[in-house]
Gaussian input, Z-matrix of N, CA and C with variables (Angstrom, degrees):
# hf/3-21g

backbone

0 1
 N
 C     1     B1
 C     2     B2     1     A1
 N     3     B3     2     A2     1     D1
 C     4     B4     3     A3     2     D2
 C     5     B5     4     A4     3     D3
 N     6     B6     5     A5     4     D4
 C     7     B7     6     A6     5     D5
 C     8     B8     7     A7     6     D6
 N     9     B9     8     A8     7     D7
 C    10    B10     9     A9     8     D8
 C    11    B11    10    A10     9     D9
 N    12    B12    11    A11    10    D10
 C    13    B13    12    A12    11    D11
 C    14    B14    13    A13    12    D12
 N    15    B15    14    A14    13    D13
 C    16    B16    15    A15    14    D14
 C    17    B17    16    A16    15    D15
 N    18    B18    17    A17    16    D16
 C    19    B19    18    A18    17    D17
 C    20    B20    19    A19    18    D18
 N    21    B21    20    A20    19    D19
 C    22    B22    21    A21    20    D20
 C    23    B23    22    A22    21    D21
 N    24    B24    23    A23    22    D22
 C    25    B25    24    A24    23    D23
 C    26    B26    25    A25    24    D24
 N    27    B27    26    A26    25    D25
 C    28    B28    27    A27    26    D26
 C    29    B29    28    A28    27    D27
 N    30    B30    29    A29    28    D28
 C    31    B31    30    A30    29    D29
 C    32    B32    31    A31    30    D30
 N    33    B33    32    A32    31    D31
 C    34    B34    33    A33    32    D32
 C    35    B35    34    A34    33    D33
 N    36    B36    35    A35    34    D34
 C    37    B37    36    A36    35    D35
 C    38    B38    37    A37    36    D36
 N    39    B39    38    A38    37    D37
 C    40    B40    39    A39    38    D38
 C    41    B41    40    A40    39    D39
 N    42    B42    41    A41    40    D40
 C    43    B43    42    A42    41    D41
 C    44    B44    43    A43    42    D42
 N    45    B45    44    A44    43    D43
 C    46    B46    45    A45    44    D44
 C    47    B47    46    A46    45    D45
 N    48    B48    47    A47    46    D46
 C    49    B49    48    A48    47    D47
 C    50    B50    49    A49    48    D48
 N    51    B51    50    A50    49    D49
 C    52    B52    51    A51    50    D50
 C    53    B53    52    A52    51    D51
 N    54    B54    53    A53    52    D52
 C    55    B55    54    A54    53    D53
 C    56    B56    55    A55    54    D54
 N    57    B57    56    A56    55    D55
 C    58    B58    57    A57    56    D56
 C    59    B59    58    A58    57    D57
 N    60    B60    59    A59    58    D58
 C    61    B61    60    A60    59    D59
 C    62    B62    61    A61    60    D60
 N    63    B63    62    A62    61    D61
 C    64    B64    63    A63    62    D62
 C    65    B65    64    A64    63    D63
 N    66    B66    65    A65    64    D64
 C    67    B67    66    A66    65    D65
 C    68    B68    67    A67    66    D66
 N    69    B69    68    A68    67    D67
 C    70    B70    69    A69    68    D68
 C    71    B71    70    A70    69    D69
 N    72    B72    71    A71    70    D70
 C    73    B73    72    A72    71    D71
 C    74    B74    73    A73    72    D72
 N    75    B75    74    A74    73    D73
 C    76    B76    75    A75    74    D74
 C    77    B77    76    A76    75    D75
 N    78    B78    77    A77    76    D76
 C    79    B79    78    A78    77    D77
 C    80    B80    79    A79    78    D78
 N    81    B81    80    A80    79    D79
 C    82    B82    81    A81    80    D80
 C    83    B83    82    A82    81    D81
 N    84    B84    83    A83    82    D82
 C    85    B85    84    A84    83    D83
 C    86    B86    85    A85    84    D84
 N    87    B87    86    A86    85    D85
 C    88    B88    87    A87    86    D86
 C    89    B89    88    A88    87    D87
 N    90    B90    89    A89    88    D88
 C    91    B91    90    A90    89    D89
 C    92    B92    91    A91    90    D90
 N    93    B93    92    A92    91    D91
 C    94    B94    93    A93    92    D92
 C    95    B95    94    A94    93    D93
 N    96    B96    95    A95    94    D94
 C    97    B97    96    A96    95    D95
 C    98    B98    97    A97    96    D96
 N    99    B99    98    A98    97    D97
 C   100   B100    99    A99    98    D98
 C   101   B101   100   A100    99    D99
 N   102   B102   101   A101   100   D100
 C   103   B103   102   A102   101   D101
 C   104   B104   103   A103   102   D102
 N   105   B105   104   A104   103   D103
 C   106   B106   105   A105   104   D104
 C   107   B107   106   A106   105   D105
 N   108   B108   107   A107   106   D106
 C   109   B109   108   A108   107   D107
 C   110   B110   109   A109   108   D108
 N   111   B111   110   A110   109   D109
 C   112   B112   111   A111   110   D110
 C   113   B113   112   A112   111   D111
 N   114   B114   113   A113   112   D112
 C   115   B115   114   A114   113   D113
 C   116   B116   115   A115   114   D114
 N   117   B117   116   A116   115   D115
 C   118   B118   117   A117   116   D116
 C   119   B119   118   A118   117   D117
 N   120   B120   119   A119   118   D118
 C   121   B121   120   A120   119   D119
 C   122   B122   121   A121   120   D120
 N   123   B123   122   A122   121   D121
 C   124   B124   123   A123   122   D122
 C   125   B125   124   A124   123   D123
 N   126   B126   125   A125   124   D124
 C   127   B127   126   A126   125   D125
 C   128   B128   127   A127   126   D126
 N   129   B129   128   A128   127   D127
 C   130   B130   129   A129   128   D128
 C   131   B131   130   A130   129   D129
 N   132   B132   131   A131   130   D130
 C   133   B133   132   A132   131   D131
 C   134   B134   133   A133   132   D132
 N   135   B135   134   A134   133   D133
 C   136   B136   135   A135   134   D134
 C   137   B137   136   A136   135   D135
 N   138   B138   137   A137   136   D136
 C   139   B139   138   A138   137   D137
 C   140   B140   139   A139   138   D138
 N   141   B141   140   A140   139   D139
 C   142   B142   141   A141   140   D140
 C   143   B143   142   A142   141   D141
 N   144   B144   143   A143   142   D142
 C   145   B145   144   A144   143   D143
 C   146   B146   145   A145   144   D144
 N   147   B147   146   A146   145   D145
 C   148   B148   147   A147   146   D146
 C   149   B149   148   A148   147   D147
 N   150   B150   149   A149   148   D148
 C   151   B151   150   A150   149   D149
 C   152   B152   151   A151   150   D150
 N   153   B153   152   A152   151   D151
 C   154   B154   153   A153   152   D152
 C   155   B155   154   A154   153   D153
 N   156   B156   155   A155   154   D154
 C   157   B157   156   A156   155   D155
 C   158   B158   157   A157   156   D156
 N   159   B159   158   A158   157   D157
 C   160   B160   159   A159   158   D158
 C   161   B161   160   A160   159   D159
 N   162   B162   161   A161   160   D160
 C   163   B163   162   A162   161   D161
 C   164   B164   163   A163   162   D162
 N   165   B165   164   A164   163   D163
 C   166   B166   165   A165   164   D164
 C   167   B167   166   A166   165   D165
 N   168   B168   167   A167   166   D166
 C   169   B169   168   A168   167   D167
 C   170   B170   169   A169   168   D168
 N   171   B171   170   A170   169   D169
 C   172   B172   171   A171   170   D170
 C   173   B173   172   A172   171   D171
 N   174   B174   173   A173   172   D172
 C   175   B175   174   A174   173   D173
 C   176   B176   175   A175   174   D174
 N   177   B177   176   A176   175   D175
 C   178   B178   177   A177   176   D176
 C   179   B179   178   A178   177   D177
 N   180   B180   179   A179   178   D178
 C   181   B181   180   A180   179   D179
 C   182   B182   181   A181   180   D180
 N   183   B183   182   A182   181   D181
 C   184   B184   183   A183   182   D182
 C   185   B185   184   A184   183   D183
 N   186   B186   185   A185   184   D184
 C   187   B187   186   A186   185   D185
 C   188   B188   187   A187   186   D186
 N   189   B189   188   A188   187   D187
 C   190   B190   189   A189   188   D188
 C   191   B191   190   A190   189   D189
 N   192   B192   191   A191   190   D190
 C   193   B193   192   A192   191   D191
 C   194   B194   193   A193   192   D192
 N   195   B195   194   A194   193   D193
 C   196   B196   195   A195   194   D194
 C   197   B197   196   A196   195   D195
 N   198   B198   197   A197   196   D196
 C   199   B199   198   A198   197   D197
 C   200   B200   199   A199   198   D198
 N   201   B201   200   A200   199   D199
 C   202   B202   201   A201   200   D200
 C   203   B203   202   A202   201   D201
 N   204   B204   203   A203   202   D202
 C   205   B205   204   A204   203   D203
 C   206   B206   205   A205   204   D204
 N   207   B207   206   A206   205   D205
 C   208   B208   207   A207   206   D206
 C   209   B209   208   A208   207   D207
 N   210   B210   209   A209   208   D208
 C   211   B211   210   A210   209   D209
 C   212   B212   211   A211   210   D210
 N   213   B213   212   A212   211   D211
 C   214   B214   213   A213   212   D212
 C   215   B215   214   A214   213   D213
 N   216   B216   215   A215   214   D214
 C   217   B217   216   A216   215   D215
 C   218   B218   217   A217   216   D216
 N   219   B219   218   A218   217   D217
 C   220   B220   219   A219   218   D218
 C   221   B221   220   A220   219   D219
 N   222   B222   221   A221   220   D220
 C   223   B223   222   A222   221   D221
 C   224   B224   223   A223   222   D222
 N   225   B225   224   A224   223   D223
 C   226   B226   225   A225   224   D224
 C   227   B227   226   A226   225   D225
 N   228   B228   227   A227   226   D226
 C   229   B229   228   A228   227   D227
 C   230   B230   229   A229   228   D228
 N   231   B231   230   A230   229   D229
 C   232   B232   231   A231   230   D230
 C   233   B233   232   A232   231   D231
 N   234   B234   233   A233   232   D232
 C   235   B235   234   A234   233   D233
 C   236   B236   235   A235   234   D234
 N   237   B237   236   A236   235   D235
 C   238   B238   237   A237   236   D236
 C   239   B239   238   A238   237   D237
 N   240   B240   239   A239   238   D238
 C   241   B241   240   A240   239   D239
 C   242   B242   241   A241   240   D240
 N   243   B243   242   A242   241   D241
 C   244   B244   243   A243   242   D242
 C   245   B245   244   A244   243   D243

   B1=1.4596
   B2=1.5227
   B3=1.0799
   B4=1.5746
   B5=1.3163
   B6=1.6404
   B7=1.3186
   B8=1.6288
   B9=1.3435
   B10=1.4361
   B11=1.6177
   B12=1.0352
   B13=1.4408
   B14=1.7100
   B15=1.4736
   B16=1.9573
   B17=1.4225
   B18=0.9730
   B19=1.3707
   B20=1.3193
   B21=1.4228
   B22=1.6623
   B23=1.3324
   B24=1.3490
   B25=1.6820
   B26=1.0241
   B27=1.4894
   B28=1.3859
   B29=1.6462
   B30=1.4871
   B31=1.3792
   B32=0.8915
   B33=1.2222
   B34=1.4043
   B35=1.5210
   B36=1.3905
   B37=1.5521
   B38=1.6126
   B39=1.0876
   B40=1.5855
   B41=1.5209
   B42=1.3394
   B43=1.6520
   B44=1.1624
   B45=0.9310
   B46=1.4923
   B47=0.8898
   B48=1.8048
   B49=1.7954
   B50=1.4864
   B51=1.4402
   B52=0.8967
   B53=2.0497
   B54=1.4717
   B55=1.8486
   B56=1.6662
   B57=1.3158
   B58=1.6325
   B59=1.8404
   B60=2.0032
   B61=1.1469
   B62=1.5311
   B63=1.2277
   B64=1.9936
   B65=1.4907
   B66=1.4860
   B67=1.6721
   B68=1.3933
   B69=1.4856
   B70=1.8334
   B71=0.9587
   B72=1.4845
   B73=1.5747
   B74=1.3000
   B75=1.6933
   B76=1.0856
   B77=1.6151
   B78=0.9428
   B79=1.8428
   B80=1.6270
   B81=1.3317
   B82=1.7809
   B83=2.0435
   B84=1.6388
   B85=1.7643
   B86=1.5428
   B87=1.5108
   B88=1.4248
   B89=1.9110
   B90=1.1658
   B91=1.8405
   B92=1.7797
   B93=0.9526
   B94=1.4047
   B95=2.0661
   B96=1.1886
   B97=1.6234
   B98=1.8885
   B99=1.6815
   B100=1.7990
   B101=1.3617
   B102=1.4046
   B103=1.5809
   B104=1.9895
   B105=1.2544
   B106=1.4412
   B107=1.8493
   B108=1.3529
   B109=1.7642
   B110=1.8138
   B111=1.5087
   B112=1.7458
   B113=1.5736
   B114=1.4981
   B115=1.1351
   B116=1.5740
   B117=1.4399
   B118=1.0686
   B119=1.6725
   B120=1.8347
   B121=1.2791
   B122=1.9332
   B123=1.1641
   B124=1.3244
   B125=1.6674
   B126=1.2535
   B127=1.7836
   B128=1.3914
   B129=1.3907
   B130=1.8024
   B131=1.3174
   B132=1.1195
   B133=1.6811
   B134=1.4091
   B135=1.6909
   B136=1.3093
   B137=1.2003
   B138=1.5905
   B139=1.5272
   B140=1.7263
   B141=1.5140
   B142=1.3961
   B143=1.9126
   B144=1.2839
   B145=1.5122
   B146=1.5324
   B147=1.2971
   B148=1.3589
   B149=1.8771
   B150=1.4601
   B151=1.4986
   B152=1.2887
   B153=1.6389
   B154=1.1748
   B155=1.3262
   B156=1.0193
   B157=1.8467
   B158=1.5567
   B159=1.4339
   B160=1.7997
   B161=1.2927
   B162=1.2699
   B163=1.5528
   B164=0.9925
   B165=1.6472
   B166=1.9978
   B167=1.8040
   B168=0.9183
   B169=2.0087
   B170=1.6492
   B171=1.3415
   B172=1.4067
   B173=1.6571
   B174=1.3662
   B175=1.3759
   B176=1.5772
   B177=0.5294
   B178=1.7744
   B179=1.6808
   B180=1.1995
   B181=1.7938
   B182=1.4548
   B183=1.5359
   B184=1.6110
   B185=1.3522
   B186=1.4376
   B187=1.3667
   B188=1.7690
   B189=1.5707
   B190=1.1016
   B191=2.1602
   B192=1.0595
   B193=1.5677
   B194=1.4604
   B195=1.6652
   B196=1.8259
   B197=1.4432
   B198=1.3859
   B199=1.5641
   B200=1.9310
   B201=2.1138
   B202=1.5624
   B203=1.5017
   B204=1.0838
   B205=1.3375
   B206=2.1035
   B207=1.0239
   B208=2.0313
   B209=1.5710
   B210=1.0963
   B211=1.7703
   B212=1.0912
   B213=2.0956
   B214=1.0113
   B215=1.6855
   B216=1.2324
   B217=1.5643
   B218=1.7601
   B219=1.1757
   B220=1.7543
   B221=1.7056
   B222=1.0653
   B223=1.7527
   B224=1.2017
   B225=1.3506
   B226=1.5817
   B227=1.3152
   B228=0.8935
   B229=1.9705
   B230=1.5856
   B231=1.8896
   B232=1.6570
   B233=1.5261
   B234=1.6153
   B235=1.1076
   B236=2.1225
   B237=1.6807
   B238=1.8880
   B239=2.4203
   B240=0.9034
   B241=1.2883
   B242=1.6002
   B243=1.1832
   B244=1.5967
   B245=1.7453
   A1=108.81
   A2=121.35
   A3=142.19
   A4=107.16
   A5=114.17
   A6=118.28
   A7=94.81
   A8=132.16
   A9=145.09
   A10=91.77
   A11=172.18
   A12=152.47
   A13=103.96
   A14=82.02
   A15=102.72
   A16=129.80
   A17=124.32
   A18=131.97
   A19=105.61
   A20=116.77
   A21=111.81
   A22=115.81
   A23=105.47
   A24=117.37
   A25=105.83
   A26=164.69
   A27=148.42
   A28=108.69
   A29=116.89
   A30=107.36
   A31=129.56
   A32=132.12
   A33=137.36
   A34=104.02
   A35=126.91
   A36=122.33
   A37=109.05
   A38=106.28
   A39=99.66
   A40=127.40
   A41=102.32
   A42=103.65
   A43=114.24
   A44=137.89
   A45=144.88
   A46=137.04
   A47=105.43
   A48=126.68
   A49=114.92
   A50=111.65
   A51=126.35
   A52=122.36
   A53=76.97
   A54=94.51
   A55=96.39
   A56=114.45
   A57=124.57
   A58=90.38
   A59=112.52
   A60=92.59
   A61=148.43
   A62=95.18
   A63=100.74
   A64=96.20
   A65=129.08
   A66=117.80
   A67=87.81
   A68=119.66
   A69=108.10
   A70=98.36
   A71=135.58
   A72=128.94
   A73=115.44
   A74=143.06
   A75=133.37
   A76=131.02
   A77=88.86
   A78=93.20
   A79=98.31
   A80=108.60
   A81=115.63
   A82=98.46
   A83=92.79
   A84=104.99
   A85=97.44
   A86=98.82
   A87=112.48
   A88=102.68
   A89=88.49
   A90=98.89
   A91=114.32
   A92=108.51
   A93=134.10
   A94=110.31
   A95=87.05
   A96=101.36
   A97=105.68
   A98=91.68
   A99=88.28
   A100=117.20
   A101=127.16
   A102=121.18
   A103=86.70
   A104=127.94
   A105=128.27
   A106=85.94
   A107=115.24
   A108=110.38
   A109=96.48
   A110=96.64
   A111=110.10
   A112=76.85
   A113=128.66
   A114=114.64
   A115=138.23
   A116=105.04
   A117=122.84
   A118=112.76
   A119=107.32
   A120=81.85
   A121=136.42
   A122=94.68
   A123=110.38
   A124=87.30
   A125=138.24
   A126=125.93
   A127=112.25
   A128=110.69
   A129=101.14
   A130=121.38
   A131=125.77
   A132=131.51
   A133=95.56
   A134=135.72
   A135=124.04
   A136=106.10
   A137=128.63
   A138=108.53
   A139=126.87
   A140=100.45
   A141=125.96
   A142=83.89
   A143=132.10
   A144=137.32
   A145=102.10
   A146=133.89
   A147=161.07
   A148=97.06
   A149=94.30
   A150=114.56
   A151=111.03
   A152=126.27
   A153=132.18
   A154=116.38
   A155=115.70
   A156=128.11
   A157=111.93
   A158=98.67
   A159=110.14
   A160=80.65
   A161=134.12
   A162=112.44
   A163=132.28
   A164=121.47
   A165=145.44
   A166=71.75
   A167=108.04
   A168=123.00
   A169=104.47
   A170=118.48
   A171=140.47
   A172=88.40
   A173=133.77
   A174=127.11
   A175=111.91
   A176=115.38
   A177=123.99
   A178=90.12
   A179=119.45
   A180=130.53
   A181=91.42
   A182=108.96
   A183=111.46
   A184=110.00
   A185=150.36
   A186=172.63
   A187=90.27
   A188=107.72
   A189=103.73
   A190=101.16
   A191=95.91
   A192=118.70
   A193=109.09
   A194=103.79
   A195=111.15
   A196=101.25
   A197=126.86
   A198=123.37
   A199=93.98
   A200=83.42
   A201=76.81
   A202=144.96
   A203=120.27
   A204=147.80
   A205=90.58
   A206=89.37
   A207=105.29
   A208=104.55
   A209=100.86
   A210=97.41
   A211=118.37
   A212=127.09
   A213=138.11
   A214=116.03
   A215=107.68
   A216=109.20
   A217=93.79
   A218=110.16
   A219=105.41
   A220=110.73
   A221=109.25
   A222=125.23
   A223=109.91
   A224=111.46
   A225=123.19
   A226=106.81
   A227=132.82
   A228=135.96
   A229=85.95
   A230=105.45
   A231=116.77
   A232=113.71
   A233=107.03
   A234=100.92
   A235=128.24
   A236=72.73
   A237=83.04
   A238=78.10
   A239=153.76
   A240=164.21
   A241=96.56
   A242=113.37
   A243=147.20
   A244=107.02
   D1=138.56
   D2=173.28
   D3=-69.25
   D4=139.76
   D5=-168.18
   D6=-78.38
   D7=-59.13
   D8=-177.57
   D9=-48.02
   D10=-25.83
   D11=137.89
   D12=-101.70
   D13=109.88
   D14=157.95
   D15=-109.98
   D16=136.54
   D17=-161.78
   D18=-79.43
   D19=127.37
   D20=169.90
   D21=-45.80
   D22=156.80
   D23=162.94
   D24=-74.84
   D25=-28.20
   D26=154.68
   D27=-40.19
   D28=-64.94
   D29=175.03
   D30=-64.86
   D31=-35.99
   D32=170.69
   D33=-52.05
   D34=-55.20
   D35=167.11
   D36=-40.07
   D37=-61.18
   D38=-172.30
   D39=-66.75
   D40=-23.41
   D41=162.13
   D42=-76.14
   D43=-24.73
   D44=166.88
   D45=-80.81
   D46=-9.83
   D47=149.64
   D48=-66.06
   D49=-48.24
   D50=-161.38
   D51=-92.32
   D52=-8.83
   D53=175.42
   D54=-95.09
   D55=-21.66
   D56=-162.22
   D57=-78.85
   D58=-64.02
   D59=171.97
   D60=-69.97
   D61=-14.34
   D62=174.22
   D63=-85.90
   D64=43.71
   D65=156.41
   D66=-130.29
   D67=-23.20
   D68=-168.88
   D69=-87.36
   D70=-31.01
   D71=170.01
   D72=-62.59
   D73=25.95
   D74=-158.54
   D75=-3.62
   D76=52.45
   D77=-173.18
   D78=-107.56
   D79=-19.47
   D80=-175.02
   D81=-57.40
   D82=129.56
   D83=174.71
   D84=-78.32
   D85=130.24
   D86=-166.68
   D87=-53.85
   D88=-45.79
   D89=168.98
   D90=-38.46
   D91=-42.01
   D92=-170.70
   D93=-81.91
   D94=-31.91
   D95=-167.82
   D96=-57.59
   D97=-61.99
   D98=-175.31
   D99=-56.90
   D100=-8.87
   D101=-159.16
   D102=-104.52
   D103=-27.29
   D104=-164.66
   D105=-85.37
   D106=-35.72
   D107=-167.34
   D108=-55.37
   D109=-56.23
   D110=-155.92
   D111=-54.94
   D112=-92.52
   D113=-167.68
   D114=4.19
   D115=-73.22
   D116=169.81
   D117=-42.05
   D118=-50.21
   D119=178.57
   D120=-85.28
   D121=7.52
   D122=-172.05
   D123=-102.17
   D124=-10.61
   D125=146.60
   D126=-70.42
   D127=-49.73
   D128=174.21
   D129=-70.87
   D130=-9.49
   D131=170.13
   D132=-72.68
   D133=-53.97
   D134=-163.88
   D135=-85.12
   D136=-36.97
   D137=176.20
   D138=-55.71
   D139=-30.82
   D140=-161.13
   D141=-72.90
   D142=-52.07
   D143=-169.28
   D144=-64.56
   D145=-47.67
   D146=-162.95
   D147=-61.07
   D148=-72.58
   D149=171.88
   D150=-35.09
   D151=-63.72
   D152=-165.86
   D153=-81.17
   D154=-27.95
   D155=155.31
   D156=-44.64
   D157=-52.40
   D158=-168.70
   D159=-67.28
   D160=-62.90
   D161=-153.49
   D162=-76.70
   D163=-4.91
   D164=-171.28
   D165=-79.35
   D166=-85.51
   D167=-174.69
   D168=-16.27
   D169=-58.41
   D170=-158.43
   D171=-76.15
   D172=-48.81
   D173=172.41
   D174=-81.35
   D175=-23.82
   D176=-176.69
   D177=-65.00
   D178=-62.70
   D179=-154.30
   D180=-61.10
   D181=-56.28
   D182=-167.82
   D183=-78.13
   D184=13.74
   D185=-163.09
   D186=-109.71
   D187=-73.20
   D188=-147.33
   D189=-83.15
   D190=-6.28
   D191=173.45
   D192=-59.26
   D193=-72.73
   D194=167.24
   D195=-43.31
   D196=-49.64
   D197=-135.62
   D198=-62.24
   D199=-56.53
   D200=171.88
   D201=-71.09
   D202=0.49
   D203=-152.34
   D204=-98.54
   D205=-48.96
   D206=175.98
   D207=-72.48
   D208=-37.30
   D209=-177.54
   D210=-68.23
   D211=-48.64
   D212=165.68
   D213=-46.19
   D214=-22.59
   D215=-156.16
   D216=-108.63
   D217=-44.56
   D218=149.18
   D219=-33.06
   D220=-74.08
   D221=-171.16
   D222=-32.63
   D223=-48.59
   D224=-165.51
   D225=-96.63
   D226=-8.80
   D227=179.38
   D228=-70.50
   D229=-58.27
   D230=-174.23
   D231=-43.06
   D232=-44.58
   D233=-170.09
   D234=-75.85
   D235=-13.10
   D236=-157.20
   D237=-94.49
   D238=-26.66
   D239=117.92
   D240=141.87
   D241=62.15
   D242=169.65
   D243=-102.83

């Protein structure tokens, strides 16, 4: 896969549901098996990157949330002469 097109984390989940069940159904051609494993792991490498992105973002937002949240409340101590 090409870095300039990445596959969502929704699809990537679902191919990786769906690569997960055609190995538990043993019906996967053993021929077939090593190329569905690698797959799989190059879906859990991008969800797993995806995830940790969302969550740097998800702390970053609430970081800069407190930051302002302290500033306003600085402001107003100034203003009330506390």
């Amino acid at each position: 896969m090409s870095k300039g097109k990445q596959i969502s984390y929704s699809r990537a989940l679902n191919e990786l549901e769906k690569i997960i069940a055609e190995i538990e159904s043993e019906e996967t051609d053993l021929d077939v098996l090593s190329d569905k494993v690698k797959r799989a792991a190059a879906l859990i490498k991008i969800c797993r990157a995806k995830l940790r992105s969302t969550g740097e973002d998800v702390k970053k937002a609430l970081s800069d949330m407190e930051e302002k949240s302290a500033a306003e409340g600085s402001a107003d101590e100034e203003v009330d002469g506390y």
